[in-house]
C-alpha positions as CSV (number, residue, x, y, z in Angstrom):
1,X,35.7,29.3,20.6
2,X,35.0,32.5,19.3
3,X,31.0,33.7,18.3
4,X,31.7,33.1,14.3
5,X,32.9,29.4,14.9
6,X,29.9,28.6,16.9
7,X,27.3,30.2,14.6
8,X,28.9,28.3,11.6
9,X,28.8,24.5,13.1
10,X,25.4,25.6,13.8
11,X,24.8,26.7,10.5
12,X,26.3,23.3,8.8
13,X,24.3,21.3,11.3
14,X,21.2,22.9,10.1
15,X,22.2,22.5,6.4
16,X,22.8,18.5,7.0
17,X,19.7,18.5,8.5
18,X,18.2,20.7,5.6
19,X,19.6,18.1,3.1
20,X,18.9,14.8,5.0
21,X,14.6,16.2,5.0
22,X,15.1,17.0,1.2
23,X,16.6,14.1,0.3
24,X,13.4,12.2,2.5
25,X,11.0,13.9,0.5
26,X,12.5,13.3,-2.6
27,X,12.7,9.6,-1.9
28,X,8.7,9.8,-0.9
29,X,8.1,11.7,-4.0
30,X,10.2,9.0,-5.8
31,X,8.2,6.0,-4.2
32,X,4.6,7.7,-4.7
33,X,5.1,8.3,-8.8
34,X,6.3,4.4,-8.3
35,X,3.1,3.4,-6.6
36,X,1.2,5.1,-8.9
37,X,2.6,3.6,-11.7
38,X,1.9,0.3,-10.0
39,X,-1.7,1.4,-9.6
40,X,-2.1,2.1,-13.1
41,X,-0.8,-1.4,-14.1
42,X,-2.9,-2.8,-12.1
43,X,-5.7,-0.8,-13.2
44,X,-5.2,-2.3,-16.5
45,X,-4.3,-5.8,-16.1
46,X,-8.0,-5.5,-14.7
47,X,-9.0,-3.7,-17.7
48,X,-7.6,-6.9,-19.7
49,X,-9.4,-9.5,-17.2
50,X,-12.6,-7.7,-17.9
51,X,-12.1,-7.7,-21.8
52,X,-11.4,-11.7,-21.6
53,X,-15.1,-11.8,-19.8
54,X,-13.8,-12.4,-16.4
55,X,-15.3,-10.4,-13.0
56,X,-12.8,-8.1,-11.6
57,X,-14.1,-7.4,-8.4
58,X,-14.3,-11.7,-7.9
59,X,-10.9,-11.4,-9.0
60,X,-10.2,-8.9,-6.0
61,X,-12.1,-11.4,-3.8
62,X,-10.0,-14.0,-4.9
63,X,-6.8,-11.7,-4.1
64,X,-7.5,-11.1,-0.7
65,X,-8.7,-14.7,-0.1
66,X,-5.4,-15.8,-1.3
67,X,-3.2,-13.3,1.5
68,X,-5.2,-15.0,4.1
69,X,-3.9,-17.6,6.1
70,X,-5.5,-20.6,6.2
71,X,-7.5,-21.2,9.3
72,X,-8.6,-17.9,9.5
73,X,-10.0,-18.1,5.9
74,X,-11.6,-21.5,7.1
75,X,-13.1,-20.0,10.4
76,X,-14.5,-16.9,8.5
77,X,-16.2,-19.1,5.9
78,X,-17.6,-21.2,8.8
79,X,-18.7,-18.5,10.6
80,X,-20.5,-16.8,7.3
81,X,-22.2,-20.3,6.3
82,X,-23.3,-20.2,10.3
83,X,-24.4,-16.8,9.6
84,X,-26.1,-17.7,5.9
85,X,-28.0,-20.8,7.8
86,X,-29.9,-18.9,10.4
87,X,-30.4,-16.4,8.2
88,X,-31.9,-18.7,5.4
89,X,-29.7,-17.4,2.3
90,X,-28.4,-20.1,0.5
């Protein structure tokens, strides 16, 4: 294998690679407009809540309540009214 063959497989390996990182960040670029664009529909279905007169950040309470599972949910609540009770907040 003479010097010109070796330098151009080395040369098209570091194109593919070349390619294969743009084509990454492209597809991260791609994905972050997309969550922003989820953000901002988000943003104003809160907007909306709020204008019909209900609390957005309860409704963000109520959001992450929901992803819980259920006995952990039930053990933090028991554990907060434990902590409400001996700290006399009811």
């Amino acid at each position: 294998m003479n010097m010109n063959n070796t330098l151009d497989k080395v040369t098209n390996i570091s194109q593919s690679k070349d390619d294969r990182l743009k084509s990454l960040i492209e597809r991260v670029e791609r994905l972050e407009e997309e969550k922003n664009n989820l953000l901002a529909d988000i943003k104003e279905v809160f907007s909306e809540a709020k204008g019909l007169g209900y609390d957005p950040k309860i409704m963000r309470k109520v959001l992450i309540i929901r992803k819980m599972d259920i006995d952990e949910r039930l053990e933090q609540e028991a554990l907060l009214e434990t902590y409400r009770a001996a700290l006399g907040i009811y």
